[in-house]
LUMKOLFI-145094 format. One record per residue (C-alpha): residue number from 1; x, y, z; residue in one letter. Coordinates in nm, 3 decimals. Last residue first. Example, Ala and Ser with C-alpha at 12.3 -4.5 7.8 and 13.67 -1.06 7.14 Angstrom:
BEGIN
   seq         X         Y         Z   type
     2     1.367    -0.106     0.714      s
     1     1.230    -0.450     0.780      a
***
This chain:
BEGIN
   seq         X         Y         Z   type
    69    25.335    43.535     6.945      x
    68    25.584    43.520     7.197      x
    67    25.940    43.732     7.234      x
    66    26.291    43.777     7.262      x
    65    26.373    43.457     7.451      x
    64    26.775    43.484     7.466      x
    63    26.981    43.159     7.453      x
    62    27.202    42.975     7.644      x
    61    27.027    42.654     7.697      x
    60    26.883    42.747     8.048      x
    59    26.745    43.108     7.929      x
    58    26.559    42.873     7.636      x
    57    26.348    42.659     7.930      x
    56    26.313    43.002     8.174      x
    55    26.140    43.162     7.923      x
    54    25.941    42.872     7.812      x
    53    25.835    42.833     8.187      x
    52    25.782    43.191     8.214      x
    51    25.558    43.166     7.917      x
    50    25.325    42.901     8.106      x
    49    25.276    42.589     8.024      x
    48    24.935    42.427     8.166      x
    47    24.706    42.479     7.866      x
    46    24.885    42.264     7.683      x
    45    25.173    42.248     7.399      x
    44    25.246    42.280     7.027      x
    43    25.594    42.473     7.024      x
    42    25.717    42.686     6.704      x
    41    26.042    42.800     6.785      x
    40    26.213    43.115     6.640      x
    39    26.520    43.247     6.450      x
    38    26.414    43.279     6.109      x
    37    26.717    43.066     5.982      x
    36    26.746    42.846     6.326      x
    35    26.392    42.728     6.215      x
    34    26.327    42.514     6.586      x
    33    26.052    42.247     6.592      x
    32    25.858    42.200     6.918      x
    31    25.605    41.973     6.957      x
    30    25.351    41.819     7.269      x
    29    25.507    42.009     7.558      x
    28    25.313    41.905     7.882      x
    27    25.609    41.814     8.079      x
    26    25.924    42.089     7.979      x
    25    26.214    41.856     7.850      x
    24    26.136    41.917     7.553      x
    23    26.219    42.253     7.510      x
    22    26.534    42.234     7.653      x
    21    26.592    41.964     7.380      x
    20    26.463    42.163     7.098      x
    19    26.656    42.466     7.233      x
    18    26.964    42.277     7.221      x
    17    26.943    42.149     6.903      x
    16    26.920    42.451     6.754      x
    15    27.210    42.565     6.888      x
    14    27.372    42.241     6.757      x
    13    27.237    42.296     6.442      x
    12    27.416    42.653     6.432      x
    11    27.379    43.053     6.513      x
    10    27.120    43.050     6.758      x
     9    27.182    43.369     7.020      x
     8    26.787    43.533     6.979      x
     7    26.507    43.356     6.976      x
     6    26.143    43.448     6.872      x
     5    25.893    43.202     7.031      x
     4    25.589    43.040     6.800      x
     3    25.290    42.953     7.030      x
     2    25.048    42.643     6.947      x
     1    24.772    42.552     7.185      x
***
């Protein structure tokens, strides 16, 4: 299943960075490549993430989950 997540508070690499990582580090996450230009996360992942646990993933890097498409 692929979601793309709208993120709000990126303003470098590093940010980017850190949502990648934060990302990652939820089990079950196949993907997840950051466009710090149009400010979102695409994330390939199973059926057993939930959006709270994306939520909570970018909240715990610093940043502001906006949204999920």
């Amino acid at each position: 299943m692929m979601k793309t997540l709208k993120i709000e508070g990126m303003s470098c690499m590093h940010c980017a960075g850190a949502v990648t990582k934060a990302l990652g580090a939820i089990n079950g996450l196949r993907d997840a490549k950051v466009d710090l230009e149009g400010k979102t996360a695409t994330v390939e992942m199973s059926g057993t993430i939930t959006e709270d646990m994306l939520r909570a993933a970018v909240e715990e890097a610093g940043f502001e989950l906006v949204g999920i498409e």
